[in-house]
matplotlib code that plots the C-alpha trace (Angstrom):
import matplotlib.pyplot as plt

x = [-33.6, -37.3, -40.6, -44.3, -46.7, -49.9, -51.2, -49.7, -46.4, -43.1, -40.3, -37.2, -33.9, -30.3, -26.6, -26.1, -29.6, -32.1, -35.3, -37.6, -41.4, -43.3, -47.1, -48.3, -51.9, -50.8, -47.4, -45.4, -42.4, -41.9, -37.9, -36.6, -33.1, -30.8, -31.4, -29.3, -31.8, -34.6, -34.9, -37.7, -35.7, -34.0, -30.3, -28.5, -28.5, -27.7, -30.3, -29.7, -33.6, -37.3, -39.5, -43.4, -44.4, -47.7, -49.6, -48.4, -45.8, -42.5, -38.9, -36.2, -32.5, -29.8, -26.1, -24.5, -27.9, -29.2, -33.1, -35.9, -39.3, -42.6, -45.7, -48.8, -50.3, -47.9, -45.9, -42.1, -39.4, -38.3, -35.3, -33.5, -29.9, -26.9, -26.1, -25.7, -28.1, -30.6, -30.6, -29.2, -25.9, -24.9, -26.2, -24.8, -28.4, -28.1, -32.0, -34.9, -37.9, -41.0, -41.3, -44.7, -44.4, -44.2, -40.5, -38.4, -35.3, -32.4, -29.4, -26.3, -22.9, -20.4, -22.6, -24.8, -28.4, -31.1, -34.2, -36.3, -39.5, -42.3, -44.1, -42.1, -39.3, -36.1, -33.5, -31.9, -28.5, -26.7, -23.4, -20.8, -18.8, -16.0, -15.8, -19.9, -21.6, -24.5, -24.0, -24.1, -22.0, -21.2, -21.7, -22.3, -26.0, -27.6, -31.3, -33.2, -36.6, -38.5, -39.9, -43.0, -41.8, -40.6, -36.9, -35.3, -32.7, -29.6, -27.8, -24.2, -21.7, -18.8, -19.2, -22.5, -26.1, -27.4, -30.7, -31.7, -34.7, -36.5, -37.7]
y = [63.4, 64.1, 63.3, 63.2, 60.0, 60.5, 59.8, 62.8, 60.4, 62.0, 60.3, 61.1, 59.6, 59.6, 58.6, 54.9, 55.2, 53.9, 55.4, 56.4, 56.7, 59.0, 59.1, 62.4, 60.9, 58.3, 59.9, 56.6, 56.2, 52.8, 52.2, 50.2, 49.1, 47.2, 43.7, 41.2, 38.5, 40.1, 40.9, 43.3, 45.4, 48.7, 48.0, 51.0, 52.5, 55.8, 57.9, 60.7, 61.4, 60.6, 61.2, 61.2, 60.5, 61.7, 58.1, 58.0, 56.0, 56.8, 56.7, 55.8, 56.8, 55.3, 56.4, 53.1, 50.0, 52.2, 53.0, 51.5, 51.9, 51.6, 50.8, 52.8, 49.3, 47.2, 46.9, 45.8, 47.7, 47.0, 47.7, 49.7, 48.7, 48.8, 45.4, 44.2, 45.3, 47.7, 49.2, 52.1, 53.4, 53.7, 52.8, 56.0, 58.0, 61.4, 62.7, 61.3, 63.6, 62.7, 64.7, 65.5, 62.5, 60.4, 59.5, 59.3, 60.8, 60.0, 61.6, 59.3, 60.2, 59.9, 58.1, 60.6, 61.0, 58.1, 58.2, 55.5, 54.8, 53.1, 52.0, 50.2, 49.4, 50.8, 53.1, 55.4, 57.2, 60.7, 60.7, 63.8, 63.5, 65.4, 67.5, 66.8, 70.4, 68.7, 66.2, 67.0, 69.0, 66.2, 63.1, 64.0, 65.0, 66.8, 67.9, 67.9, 69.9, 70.4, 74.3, 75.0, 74.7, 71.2, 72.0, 70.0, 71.9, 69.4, 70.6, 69.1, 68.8, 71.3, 71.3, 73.7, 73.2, 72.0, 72.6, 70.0, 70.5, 67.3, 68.4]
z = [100.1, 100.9, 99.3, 99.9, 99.0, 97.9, 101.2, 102.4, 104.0, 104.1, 102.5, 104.0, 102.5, 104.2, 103.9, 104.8, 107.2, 104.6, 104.1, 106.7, 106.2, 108.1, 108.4, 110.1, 110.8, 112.8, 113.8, 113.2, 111.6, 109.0, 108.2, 105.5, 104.3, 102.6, 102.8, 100.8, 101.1, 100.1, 96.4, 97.5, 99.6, 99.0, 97.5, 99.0, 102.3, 100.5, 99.1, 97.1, 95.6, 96.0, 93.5, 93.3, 89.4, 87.8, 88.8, 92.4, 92.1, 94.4, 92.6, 95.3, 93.8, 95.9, 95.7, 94.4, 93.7, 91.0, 91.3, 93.3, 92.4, 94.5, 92.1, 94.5, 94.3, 95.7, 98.8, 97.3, 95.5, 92.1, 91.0, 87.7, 87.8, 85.5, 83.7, 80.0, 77.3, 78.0, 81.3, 83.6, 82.3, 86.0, 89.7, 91.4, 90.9, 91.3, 90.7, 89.2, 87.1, 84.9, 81.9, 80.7, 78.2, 81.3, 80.6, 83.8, 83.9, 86.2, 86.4, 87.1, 89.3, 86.2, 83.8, 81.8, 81.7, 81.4, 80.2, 80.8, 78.6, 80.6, 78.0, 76.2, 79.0, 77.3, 78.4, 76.6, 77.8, 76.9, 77.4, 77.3, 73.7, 73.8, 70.6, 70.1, 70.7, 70.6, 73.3, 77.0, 78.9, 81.6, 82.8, 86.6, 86.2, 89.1, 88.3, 85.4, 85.4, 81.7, 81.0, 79.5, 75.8, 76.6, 77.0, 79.3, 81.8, 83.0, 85.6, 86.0, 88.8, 87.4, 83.5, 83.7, 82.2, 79.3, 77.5, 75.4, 73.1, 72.2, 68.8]

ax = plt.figure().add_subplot(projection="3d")
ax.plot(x, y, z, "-o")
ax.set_aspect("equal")
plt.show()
């Protein structure tokens, strides 16, 4: 996975390597990883998506600790996992996208489509329904990107794309 900071960084997520930083004006390179004793920390070795949102902040989807997020004032990750209640429907993130009513969208390995509010902190899944025309058309969600009527375009591993209209 790759990404670019608002300072111009790039973001450069592997399998089971972590995320690597790189910073082109002072040609370093900053690693982080998994560490089990640091709440802070990434929780997955396996990245699958970086993503930039309109304020800066960097979205960090791992394969199997859900998502880890990067406020552009702060220097920790938080984290969006999968528990009871309101949360991800799945930690196996396949891609992360803001829509242009700042909602985040990630797209789980088995487990729908998320939408997370930031305003008010809630989640809200799509799921496939078998029989349900209406629903979407899988649960292994690989991109997401809105159009310019506010559509949103859901593209899924093997069951095809869906094009789900807000209104």
């Amino acid at each position: 996975a790759l990404g670019e900071d608002n300072d111009g960084n790039l973001w450069v997520g592997s399998e089971n390597g972590g995320l690597t930083i790189f910073n082109f004006q002072e040609n370093t390179f900053k690693r982080y990883a998994q560490d089990e004793l640091d709440n802070t920390s990434l929780t997955n070795n396996s990245i699958h998506s970086i993503y930039k949102d309109a304020k800066g902040n960097m979205w960090v989807g791992t394969f199997s600790g859900g998502v880890c997020y990067l406020n552009s004032d702060a220097n920790k990750f938080a984290h969006f996992k999968h528990t009871s209640g309101n949360s991800l429907s799945n930690n196996k993130v396949l891609c992360i996208y803001e829509d242009s009513d700042s909602n985040i969208w990630v797209g789980t390995d088995g487990g729908g489509l998320n939408m997370y509010n930031p305003k008010s902190g809630d989640f809200t899944v799509y799921k496939h329904q078998e029989g349900n025309p209406n629903s979407i058309c899988g649960n292994y969600v690989l991109n997401v990107r809105e159009d310019s009527e506010g559509n949103l375009w859901i593209g899924t591993w093997g069951d095809g794309v869906t094009v789900y209209n807000r209104k």
